[in-house]
C-alpha positions as CSV (number, residue, x, y, z in Angstrom):
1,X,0.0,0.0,0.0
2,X,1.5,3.3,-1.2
3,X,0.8,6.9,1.0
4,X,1.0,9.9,-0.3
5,X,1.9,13.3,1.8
6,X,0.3,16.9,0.6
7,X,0.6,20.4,1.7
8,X,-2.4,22.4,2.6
9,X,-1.8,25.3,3.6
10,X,-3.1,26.9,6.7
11,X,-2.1,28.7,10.1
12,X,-0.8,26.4,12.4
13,X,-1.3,27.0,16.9
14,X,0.8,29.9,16.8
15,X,-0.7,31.6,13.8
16,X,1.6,31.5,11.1
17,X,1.2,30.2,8.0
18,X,2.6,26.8,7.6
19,X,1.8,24.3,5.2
20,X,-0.4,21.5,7.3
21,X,1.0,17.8,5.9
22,X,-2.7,15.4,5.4
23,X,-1.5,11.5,4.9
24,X,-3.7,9.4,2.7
25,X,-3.6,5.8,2.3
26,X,-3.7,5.1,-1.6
27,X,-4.6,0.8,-2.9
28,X,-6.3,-0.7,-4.9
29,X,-10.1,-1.6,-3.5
30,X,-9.5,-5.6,-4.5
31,X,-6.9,-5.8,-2.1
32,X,-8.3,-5.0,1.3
33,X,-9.6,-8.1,3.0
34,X,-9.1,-11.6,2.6
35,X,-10.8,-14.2,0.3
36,X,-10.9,-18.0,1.3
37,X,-11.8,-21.0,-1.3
38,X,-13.1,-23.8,0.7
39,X,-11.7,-27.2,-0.1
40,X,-15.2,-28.4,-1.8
41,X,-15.6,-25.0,-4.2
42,X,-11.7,-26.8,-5.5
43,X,-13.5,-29.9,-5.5
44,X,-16.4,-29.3,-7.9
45,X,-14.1,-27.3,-10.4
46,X,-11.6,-29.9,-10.6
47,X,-14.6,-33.0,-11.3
48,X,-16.2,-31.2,-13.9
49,X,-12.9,-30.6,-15.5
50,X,-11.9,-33.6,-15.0
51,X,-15.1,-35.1,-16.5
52,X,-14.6,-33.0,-19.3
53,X,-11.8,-35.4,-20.7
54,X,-12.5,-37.7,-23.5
55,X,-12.0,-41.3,-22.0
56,X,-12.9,-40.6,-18.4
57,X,-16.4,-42.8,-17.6
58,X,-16.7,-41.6,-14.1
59,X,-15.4,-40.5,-11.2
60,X,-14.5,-42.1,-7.8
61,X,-13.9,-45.5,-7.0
62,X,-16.5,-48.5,-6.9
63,X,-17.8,-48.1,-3.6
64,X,-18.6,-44.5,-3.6
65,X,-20.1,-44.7,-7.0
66,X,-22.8,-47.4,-5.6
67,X,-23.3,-45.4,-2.4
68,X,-23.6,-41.9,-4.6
69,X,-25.9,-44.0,-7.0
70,X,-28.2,-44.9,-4.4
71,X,-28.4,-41.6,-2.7
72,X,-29.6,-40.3,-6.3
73,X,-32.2,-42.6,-5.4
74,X,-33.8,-41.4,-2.5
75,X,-36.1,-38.3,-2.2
76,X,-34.3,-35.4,-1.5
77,X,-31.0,-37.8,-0.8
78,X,-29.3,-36.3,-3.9
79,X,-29.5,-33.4,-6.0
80,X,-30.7,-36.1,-8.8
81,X,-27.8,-35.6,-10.7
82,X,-23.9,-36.7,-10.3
83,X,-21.8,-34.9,-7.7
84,X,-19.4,-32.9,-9.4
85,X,-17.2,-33.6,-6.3
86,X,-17.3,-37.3,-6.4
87,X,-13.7,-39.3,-6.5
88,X,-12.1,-35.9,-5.9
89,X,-10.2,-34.3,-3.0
90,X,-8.8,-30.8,-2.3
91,X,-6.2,-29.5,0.1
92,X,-6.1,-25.7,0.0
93,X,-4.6,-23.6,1.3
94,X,-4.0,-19.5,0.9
95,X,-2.3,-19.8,-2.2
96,X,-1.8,-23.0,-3.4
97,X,-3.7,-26.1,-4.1
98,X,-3.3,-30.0,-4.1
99,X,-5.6,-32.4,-5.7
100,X,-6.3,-36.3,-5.7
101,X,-8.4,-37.8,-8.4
102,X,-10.1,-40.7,-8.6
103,X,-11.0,-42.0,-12.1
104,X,-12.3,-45.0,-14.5
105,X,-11.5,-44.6,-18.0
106,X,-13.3,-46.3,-20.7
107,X,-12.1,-49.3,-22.3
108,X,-9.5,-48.6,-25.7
109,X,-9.0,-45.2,-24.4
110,X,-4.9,-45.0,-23.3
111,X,-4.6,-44.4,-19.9
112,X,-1.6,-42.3,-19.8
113,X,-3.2,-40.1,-22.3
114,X,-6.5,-39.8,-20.7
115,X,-4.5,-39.3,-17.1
116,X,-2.4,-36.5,-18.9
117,X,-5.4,-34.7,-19.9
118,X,-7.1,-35.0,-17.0
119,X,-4.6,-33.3,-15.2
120,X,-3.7,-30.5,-17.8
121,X,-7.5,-29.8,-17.9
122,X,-8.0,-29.6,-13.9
123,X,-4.9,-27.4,-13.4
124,X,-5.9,-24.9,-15.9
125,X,-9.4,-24.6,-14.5
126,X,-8.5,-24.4,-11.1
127,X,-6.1,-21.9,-11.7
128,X,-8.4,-20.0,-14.1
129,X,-11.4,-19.6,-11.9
130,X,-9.7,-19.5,-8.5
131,X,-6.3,-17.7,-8.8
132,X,-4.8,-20.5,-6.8
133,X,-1.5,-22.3,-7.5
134,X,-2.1,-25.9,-8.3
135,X,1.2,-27.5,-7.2
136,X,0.1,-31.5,-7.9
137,X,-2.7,-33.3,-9.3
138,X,-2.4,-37.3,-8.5
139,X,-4.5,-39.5,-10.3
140,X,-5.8,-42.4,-9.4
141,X,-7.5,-45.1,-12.1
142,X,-9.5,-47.0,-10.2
143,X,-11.2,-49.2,-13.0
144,X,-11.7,-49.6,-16.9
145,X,-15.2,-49.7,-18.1
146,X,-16.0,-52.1,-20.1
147,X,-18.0,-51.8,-23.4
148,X,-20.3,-54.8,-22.2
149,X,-20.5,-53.3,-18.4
150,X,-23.3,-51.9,-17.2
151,X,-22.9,-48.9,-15.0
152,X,-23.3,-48.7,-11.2
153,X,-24.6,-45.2,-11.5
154,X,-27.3,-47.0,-13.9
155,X,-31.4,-45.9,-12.6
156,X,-32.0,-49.1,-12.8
157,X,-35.5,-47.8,-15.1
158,X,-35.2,-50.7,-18.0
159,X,-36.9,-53.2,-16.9
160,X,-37.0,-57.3,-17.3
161,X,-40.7,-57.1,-16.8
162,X,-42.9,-54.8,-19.0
């Protein structure tokens, strides 16, 4: 923050004319306080990034996948669609930010490739949209779906009985 010093002039306490000196604090308006990103606001950017990625199927590993799938489910259990945060965690802190992925990729898709993207894609929209550093992004593949595999996120709306 920068101050600037002016002369006004003016009598001073014994009467004479002396020029009075006035500080003001001069800075830009953006940089008084403090902003915090919470860990999950990291989160969400970084899954739909990440789920932007050719080759990535989902996110997470099995088990949260079946237990996000049947939270979808239930009334007022999910927002009805995907979390954006699922397989992902953030550590943040007041400039910089790691991230650990969790991902399946779809079958004939290379994985190195796909994990490559993945990561490019996260860092540049973390960094876009939050200012933050992103020092690491480690990615884990948890599976490879399958054409033939049915999903575990699946409604479960087709029917064997009509």
């Amino acid at each position: 923050m920068s101050e600037t010093t002016t002369q006004r002039p003016g009598p001073d306490s014994s009467g004479e004319d002396r020029g009075r000196s006035l500080t003001k604090r001069a800075g830009d308006a953006g940089t008084r306080g403090r902003t915090t990103i919470a860990d999950g606001v990291v989160e969400k950017i970084a899954g739909l990034a990440a789920r932007d990625v050719d080759g990535v199927h989902a996110m997470g590993g099995g088990l949260s996948r079946t237990f996000g799938a049947m939270r979808d489910r239930v009334p007022g259990g999910g927002s009805g669609s995907k979390s954006p945060s699922r397989g992902v965690k953030a550590e943040v802190g007041e400039s910089q930010a790691a991230l650990d992925l969790e991902i399946v990729v779809d079958y004939g898709f290379p994985i190195h490739e796909v994990a490559r993207d993945v990561r490019e894609n996260v860092v540049a929209a973390v960094e876009r949209m939050t200012g933050l550093e992103v020092v690491e992004v480690n990615i884990a593949v948890s599976d490879v779906k399958l054409p033939d595999e049915e999903d575990d996120d699946d409604d479960g709306s087709s029917s064997r009985v009509q």
